[in-house]
Structure formats: structure tokens, C-alpha cells
C-alpha positions as CSV (number, residue, x, y, z in Angstrom):
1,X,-7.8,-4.7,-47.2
2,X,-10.2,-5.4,-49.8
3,X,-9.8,-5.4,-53.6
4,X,-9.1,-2.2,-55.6
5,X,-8.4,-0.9,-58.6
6,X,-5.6,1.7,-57.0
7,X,-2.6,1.1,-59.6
8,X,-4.1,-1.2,-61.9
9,X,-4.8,-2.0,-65.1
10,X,-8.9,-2.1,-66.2
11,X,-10.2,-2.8,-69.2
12,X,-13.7,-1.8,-70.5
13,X,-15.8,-2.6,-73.3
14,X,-18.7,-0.4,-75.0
15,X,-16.6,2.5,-73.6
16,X,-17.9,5.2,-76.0
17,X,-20.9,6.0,-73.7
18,X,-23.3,5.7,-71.4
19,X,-22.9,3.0,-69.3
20,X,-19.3,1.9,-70.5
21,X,-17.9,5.4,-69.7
22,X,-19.1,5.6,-66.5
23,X,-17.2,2.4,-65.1
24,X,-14.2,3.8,-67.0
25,X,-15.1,7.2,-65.1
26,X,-15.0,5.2,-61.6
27,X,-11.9,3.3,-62.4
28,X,-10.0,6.7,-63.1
29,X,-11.7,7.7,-59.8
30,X,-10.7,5.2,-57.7
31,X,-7.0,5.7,-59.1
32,X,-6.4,2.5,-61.6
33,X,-2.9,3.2,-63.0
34,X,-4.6,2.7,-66.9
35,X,-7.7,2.6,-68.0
36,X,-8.1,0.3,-71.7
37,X,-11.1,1.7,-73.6
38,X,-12.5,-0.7,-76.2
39,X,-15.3,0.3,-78.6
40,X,-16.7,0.1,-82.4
41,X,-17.4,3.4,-82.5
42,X,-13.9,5.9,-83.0
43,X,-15.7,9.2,-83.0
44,X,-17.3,8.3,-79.0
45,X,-14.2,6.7,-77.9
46,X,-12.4,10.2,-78.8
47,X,-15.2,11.5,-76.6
48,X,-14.2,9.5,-73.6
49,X,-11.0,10.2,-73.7
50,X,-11.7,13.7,-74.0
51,X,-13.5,13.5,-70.8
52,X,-11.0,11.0,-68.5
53,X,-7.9,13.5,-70.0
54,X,-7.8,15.5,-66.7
55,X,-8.1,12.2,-64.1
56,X,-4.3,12.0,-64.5
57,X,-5.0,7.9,-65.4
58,X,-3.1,6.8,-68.4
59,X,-5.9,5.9,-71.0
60,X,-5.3,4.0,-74.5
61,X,-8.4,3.9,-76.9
62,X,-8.5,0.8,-79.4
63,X,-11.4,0.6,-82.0
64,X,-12.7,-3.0,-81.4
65,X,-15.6,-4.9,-82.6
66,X,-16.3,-7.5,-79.7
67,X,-18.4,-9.4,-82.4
68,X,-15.1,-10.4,-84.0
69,X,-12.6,-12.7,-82.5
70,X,-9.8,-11.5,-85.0
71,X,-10.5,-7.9,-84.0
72,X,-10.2,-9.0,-80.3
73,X,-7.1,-11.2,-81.0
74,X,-5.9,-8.2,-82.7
75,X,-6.8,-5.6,-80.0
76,X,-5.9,-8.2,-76.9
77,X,-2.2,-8.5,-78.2
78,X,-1.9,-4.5,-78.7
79,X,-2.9,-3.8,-75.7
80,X,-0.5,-7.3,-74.0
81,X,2.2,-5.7,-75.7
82,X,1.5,-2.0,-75.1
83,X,-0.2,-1.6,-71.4
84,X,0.3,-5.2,-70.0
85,X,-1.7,-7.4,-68.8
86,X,-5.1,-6.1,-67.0
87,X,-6.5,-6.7,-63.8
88,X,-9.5,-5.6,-64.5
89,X,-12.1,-6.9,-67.2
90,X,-15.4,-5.5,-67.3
91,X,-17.6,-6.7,-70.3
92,X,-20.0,-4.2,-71.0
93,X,-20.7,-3.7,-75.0
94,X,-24.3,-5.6,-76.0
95,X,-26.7,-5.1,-78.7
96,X,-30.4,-5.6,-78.9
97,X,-33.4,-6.3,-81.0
98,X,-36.8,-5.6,-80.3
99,X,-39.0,-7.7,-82.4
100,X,-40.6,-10.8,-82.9
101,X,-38.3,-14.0,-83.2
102,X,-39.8,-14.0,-87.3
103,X,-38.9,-10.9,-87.7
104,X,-35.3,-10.9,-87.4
105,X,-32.8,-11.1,-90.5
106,X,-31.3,-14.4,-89.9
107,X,-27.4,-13.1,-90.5
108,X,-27.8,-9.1,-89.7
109,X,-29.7,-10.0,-85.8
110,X,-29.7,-13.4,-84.9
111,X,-25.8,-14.2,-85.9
112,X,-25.0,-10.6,-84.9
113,X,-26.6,-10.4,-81.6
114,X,-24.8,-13.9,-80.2
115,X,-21.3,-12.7,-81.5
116,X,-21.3,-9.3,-79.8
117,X,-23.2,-10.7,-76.3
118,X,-22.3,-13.9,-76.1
119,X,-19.3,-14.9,-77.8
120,X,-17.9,-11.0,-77.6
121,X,-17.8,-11.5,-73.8
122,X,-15.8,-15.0,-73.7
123,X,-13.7,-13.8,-76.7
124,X,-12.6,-11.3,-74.6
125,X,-11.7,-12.9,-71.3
126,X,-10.1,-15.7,-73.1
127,X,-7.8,-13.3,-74.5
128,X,-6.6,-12.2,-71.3
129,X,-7.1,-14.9,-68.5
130,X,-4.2,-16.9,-69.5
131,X,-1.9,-13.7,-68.9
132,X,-3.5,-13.1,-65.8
133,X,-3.8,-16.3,-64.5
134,X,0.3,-17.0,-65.3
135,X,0.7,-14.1,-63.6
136,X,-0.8,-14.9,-60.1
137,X,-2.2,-11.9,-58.8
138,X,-5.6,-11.0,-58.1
139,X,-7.9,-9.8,-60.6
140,X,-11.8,-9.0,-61.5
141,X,-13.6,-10.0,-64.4
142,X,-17.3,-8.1,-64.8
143,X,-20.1,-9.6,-67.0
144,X,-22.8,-7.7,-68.4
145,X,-26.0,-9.7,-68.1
146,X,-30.0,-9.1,-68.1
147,X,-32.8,-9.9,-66.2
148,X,-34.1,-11.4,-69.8
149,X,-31.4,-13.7,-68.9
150,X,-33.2,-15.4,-66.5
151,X,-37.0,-14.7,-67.8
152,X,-38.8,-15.0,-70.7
153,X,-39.5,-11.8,-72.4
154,X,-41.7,-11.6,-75.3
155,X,-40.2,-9.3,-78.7
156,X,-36.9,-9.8,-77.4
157,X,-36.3,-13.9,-78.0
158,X,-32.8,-13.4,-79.4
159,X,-31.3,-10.8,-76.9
160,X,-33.1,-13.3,-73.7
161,X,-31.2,-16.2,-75.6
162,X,-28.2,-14.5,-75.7
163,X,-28.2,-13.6,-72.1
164,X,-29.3,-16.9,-70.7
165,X,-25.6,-17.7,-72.4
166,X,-24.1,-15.5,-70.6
167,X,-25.3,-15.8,-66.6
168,X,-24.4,-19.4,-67.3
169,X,-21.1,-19.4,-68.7
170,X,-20.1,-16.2,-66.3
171,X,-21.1,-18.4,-63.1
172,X,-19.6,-21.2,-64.4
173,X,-16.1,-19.3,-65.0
174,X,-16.2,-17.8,-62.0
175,X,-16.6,-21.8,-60.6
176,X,-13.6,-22.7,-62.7
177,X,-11.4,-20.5,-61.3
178,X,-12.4,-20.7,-57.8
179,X,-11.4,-24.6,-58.1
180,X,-8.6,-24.1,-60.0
181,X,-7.0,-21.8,-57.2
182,X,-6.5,-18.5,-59.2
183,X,-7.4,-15.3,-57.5
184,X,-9.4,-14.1,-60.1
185,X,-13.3,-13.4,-59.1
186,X,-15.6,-13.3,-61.9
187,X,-19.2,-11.2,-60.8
188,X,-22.1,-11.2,-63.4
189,X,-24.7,-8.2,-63.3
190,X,-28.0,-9.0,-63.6
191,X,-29.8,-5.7,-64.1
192,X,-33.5,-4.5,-64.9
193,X,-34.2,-1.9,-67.8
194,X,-31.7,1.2,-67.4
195,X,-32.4,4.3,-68.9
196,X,-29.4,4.6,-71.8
197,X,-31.6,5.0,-74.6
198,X,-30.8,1.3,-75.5
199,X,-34.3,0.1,-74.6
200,X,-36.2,3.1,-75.2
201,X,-39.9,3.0,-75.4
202,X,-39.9,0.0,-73.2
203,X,-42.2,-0.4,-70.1
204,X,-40.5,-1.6,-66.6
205,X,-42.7,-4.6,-65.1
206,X,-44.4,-3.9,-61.6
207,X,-42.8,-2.7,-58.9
208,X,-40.0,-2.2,-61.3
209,X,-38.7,1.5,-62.6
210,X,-36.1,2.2,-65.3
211,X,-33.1,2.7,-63.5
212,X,-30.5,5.2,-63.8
213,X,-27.0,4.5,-65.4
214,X,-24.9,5.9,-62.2
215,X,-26.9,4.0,-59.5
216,X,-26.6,0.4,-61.5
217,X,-22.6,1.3,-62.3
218,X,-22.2,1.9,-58.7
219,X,-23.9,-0.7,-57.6
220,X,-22.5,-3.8,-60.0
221,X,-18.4,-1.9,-59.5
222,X,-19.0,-2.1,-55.5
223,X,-20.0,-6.2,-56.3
224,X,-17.2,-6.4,-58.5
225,X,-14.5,-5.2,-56.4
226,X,-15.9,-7.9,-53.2
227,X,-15.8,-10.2,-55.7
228,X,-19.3,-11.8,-55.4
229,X,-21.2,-13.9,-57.8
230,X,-23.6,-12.0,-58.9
231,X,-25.8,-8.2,-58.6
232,X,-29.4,-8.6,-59.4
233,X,-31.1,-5.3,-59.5
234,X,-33.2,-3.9,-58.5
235,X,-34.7,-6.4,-55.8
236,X,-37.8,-7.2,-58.2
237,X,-35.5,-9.3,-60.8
238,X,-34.4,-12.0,-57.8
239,X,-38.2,-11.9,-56.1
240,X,-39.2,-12.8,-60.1
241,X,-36.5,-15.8,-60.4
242,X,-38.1,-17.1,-57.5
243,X,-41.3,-17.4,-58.2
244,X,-40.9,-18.6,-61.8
245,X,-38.6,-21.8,-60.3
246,X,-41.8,-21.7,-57.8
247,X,-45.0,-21.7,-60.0
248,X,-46.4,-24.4,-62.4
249,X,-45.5,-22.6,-66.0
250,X,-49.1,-21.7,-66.5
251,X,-49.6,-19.9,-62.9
252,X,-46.0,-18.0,-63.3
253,X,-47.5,-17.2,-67.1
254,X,-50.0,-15.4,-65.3
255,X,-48.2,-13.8,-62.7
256,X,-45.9,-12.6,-65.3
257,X,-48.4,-11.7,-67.8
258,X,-50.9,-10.0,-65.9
259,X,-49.7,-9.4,-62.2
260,X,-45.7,-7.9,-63.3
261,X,-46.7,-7.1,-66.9
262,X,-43.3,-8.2,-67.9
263,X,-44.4,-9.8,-70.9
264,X,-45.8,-6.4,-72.4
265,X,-42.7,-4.6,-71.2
266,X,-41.0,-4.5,-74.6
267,X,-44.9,-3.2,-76.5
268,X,-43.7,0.0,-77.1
269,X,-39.7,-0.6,-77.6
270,X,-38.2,1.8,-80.5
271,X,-34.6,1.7,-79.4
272,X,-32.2,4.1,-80.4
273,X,-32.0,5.4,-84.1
274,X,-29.6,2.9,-85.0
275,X,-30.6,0.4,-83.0
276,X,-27.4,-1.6,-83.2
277,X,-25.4,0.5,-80.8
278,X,-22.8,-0.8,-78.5
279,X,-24.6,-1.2,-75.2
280,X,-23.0,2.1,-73.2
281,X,-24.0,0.6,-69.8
282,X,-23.2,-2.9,-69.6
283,X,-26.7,-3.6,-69.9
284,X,-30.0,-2.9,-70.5
């Protein structure tokens, strides 16, 4: 029998909305024992709880900024001491930009957009993988990536940078601990533009619709649970890594450019109204 989340522990980030809710919706679903909600935002994580009350999971909210490592130090050891350890980590909450790289307020979007995508993420698992790992059992750690991870992507330099981190520490975890013995699979998602409202106003490349939130949470638990490396979707984003490793830089600038229009996609971005929400997906 394969991997579930039947009597377990999972833990999500960004679970005020959108995107985060859903996986916390699917792990109360699928019968998980608690589900950990972790989000800046106190008012929306009321919300969620409001809405998982009559699953019959346990559910514990914590107000957490994952762009802090004292508020996840702070959080981790509440929830150590009051839930346990968790089996499940899925590390959903991101922020974006949508400007040019000169544009940007060195300390309020370049500093800020690294802590909460990158660091937030390995902040977070390095709070809990030394409790899981002692305790031997197999477990699940989700990572929240972007297709910007693995493409250039014009008016969005910082959030690309930040996501590049993340595919390439979350594959090289996942390595670790498959070496290391412990039965603890790491996946990374590798998704598109979704329609969350995060990247509003911005323009899927060719061949490539905005996606909607239930689909991509379906798609990136079901890879979770089997434990594989990563979930690229939708089929455009892996057919678009290839042909960039393929093509001489100025060829694949073309393609890109011209053929896939991904480097006009974010032309008409606006974002949401505060544009520094919590990503409610996991991504994009």
C-alpha cells in the first residue's frame, strides 16, 4: 500500500486561501488525523478553520510569518510540543513582484521576496526534519516551485531568482535523504501561471492556459503522496526546459520571445491589491 495521509499529521503553509486551503481541504479529505495551518494573515486563517470545522480532522491555526526564522522557530516548537511531530510538510506560502529588476525597493522586495520563498521553505523543513528523521517513519515534504524557476522571465527577475533556489535545493534534499536512508520523499511542483489572483493580469505563454487552483492541488498532492521528484505542469513547462538546454541562447531567445511569448507574459501583471499576499496555492 502506498503512502497516505490516513492518521497523520500535515502541515501547510500560506493556509489562509486559495491554494493553501485547498491541500489542507484534501488532507482532511483523505482522513490525516491533524491538519497544522500556518499563515501571516489571522483573519483568513479563522476562515479556514471555519471551513475544515465539520471534516472531523483536528485542526490547530498558528499565525506565522515564513519570512522569519524566529517566528518559525517559535511556531515549529508550538506545534512539536502541542500536535507532535508531522508527517506531512507541504511548503506553499510565496510572494511576488512584478516589475523591473530597478524597480524594486532593495529591503521591502528583494530581501523580502528571498526570505519568504526561499529561505521560508528551508526554514521550515529544518525545523521539523530532525524530529521526523529521529523518528523513522515515512513522511512527505512538498515544495512550492515555478516554472520561472527554470526560465527566464522578464518583470519578474527577483521571484525567477528565488525559485531557481528553490527546485535546486528541494532536489537536492530530496537526494540527501534518499542517500542517507530516511524514508522521507521530498517532491517539488513546478507549475505554470494558476488562476489565484496572485498573478493577475498576466498572459500564459503558447499552448499554455492559466490553470485552475483544484486541478494543480490535485495533481502536485497525487505526486506527493508517490513520492516522486518533481510535477511540472502543465506539459508545456517540461517541453520549454528542453528546448532552452537544447537551443544556442540566441535561438531559444527567439523561440521564447516570439514563438511561446513567455517573455511578454508578465506585460500586463497587476497582482492582487496588496500585492504581498501569502501565495494561497503553493504557487503561481
Amino acid at each position: 500500500m502506498g503512502f497516505t495521509v490516513q492518521g497523520r499529521t500535515v502541515l501547510v503553509t500560506g493556509a489562509g486561501r486559495g491554494m493553501g486551503r485547498l491541500y489542507a481541504e484534501r488532507a482532511a479529505r483523505e482522513g490525516a488525523a491533524a491538519v497544522v495551518l500556518w499563515d501571516v494573515d489571522a483573519r483568513a486563517l479563522e476562515d479556514t478553520v471555519a471551513v475544515l470545522g465539520p471534516t472531523g480532522t483536528a485542526v490547530h491555526s498558528y499565525v506565522v510569518d515564513v519570512g522569519s526564522g524566529g517566528s518559525i522557530r517559535a511556531a515549529a516548537d508550538a506545534v512539536l510540543n502541542d500536535v507532535g511531530v508531522p508527517d506531512v510538510l507541504v511548503n506553499n506560502a510565496g510572494i511576488v513582484r512584478g516589475k523591473y529588476f530597478w524597480e524594486h525597493e532593495h529591503d521591502a522586495d528583494i530581501d523580502l521576496t528571498l526570505r519568504i520563498n526561499t529561505a521560508g521553505p528551508m526554514h521550515v523543513a529544518r525545523a521539523f526534519l530532525p524530529a521526523m528523521i529521529a523518528r523513522g517513519t515515512p513522511g512527505r515534504i512538498l515544495n512550492v516551485a515555478s516554472a520561472s524557476g527554470t526560465l527566464a522571465v522578464p518583470r519578474m527577475s527577483v521571484y525567477a531568482a528565488s525559485k531557481w533556489a528553490v527546485i535546486g535545493w528541494s532536489d537536492s534534499l530530496r537526494l540527501e535523504l534518499r542517500a542517507a536512508r530516511h524514508p522521507i520523499a521530498v517532491t517539488t511542483l513546478i507549475p505554470s501561471y494558476i488562476r489565484t489572483g496572485m498573478f493577475e493580469g498576466a498572459r500564459g505563454p503558447l499552448l499554455t492556459p492559466l490553470m485552475e487552483p483544484g486541478y494543480v492541488v490535485g495533481r502536485a498532492w497525487e505526486g506527493m503522496l508517490a513520492g516522486r521528484a518533481r510535477v511540472q505542469l502543465p506539459w508545456t513547462v517540461q517541453l520549454a526546459g528542453t528546448l532552452r538546454n537544447l537551443l544556442p541562447q540566441p535561438a531559444w531567445d527567439v523561440v521564447a520571445g516570439r514563438v511561446f511569448r513567455v517573455y511578454s507574459s508578465m506585460d500586463h501583471f497587476t497582482g492582487r491589491p496588496d500585492g504581498a499576499t501569502p501565495d494561497p496555492k503553493g504557487e503561481r
